[in-house]
C-alpha positions as CSV (number, residue, x, y, z in Angstrom):
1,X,-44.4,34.6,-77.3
2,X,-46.2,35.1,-80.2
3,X,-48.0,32.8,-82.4
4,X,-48.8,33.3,-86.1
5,X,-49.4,31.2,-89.2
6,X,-45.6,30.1,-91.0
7,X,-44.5,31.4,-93.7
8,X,-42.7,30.3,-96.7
9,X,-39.3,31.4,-95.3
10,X,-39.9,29.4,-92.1
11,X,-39.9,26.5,-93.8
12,X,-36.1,25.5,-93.0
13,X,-36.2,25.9,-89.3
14,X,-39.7,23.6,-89.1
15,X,-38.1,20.9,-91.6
16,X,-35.4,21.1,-89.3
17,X,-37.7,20.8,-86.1
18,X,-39.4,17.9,-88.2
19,X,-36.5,16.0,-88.7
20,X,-35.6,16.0,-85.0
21,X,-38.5,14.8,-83.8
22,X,-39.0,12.0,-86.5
23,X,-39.1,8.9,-85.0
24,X,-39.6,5.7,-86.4
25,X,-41.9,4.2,-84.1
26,X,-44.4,7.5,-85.9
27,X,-43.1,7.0,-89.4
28,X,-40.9,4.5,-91.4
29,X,-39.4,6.9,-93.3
30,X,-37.4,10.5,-91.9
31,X,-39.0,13.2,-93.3
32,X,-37.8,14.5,-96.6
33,X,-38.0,18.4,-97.9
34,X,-39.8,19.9,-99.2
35,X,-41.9,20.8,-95.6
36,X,-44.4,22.8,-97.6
37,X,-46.1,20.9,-100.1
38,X,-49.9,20.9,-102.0
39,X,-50.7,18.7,-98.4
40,X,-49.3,21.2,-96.1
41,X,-49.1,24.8,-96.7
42,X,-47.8,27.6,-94.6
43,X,-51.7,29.1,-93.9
44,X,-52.3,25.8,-92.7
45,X,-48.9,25.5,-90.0
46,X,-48.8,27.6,-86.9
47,X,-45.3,28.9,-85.8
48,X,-44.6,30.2,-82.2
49,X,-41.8,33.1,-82.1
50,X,-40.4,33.5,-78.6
51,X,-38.2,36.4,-77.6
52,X,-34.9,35.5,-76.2
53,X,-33.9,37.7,-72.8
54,X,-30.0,38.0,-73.4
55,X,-29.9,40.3,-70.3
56,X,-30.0,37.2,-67.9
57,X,-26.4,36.3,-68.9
């Protein structure tokens, strides 16, 4: 596992993370892209990158 700030090109798989966690008991609206925005940018977001073991079958 490694943890890093995001990146610009990471911000697909986070809106799509996002989007599954929405709830509206948190939020009335889904959220919308863009994820980055002049309120959240990537410096600001940590991202986790976990290797997958495809040896385990």
């Amino acid at each position: 596992m490694q943890i890093r700030s995001s990146r610009p090109d990471d911000e697909p798989r986070l809106t799509e993370i996002s989007r599954s966690a929405w709830s509206p008991v948190v939020s009335p609206n889904p959220p919308n892209p863009p994820f980055f925005d002049e309120r959240t940018l990537p410096d600001n977001v940590l991202a986790v990158l976990m290797a997958l073991d495809l040896s385990t079958g």
